[in-house]
C-alpha positions in Angstrom: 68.1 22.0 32.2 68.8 23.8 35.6 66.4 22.5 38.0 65.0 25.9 39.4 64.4 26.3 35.6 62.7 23.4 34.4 59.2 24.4 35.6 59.3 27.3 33.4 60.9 25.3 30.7 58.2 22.5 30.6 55.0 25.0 30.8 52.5 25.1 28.3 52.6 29.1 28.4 56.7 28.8 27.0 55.8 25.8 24.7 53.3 27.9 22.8 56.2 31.1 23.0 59.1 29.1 21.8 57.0 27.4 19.0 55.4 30.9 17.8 58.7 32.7 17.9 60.6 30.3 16.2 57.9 29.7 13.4 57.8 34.1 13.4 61.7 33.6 12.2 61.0 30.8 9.8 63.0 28.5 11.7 66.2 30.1 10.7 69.0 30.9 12.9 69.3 34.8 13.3 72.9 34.4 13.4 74.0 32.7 10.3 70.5 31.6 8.8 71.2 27.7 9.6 67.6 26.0 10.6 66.6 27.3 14.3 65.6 25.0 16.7 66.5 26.9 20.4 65.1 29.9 21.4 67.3 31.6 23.1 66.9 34.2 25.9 69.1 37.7 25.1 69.2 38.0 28.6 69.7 34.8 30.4 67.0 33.1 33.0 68.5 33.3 36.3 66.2 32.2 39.8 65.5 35.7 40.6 64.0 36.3 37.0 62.3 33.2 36.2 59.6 34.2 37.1 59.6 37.2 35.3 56.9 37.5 32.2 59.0 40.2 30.6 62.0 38.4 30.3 60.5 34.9 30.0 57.9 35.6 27.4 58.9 38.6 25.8 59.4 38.5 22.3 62.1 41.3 22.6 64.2 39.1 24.6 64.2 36.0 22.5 66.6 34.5 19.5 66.5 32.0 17.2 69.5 30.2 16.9 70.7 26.8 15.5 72.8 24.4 18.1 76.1 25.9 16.6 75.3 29.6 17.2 73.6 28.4 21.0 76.6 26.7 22.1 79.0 29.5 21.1 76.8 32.3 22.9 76.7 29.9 25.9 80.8 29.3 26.1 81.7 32.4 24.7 82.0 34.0 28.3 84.5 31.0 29.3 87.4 31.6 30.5 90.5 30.9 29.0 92.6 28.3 31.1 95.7 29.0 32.2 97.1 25.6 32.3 97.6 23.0 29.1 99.3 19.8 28.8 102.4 19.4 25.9 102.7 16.4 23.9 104.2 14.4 26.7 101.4 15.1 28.9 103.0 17.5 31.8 101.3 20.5 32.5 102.1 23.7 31.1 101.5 27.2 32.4 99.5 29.8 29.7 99.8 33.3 30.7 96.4 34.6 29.7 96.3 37.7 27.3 96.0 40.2 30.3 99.0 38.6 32.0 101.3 38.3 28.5 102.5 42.5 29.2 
C-alpha cells in the first residue's frame, strides 16, 4: 500500500464500501467469476484523487476481482523490456513490436 494512500485504505468509510460491494457481487470475480476478494478502482487512486468521494466510494468505479484478474490489470500496462538474457546468461537485445518494421 502506497503511503499517501493508506489513510484512505485503512478508513472505516472504505471498509464498509469494499465489504458492501464485494458482498453486492457475491464475492465473484467480474472477470472470470473466480471468488473476489479485492476491490478494485476502474480508475486508479492517485494523490490528487484520493481524496475524491466519487472516485473513492463510488460504486461506478469499483470491481470485483480475484488476485489473478488484480495482478493482470495492474501489470498489464508494463512495458515490454528490451533486453533478455540467453541460456548462457549474456544479455540480448529484443526490438520491441514498434521497433520490429
Amino acid at each position: 500500500m502506497k503511503k499517501w494512500a493508506e489513510a484512505f485504505y485503512l478508513s472505516k468509510s472504505w471498509e464498509q464500501c469494499r465489504d458492501a460491494y464485494l458482498e453486492s457481487q457475491n464475492n465473484i470475480c467480474e472477470r472470470c467469476g473466480e471468488p473476489a476478494k479485492i476491490c478494485h478502482h476502474r480508475t486508479w487512486l492517485t494523490r490528487e484523487n484520493i481524496n475524491n468521494p466519487y472516485i473513492t466510494l463510488c460504486w461506478d468505479n469499483l470491481e470485483a476481482l480475484c488476485q489473478d484478474c488484480h495482478n493482470k490489470e495492474h501489470h498489464k500496462k508494463k512495458p515490454k523490456l528490451r533486453y533478455n538474457f540467453d541460456e548462457e546468461g549474456n544479455i540480448v537485445y529484443t526490438p520491441l513490436s514498434s521497433e520490429k518494421n
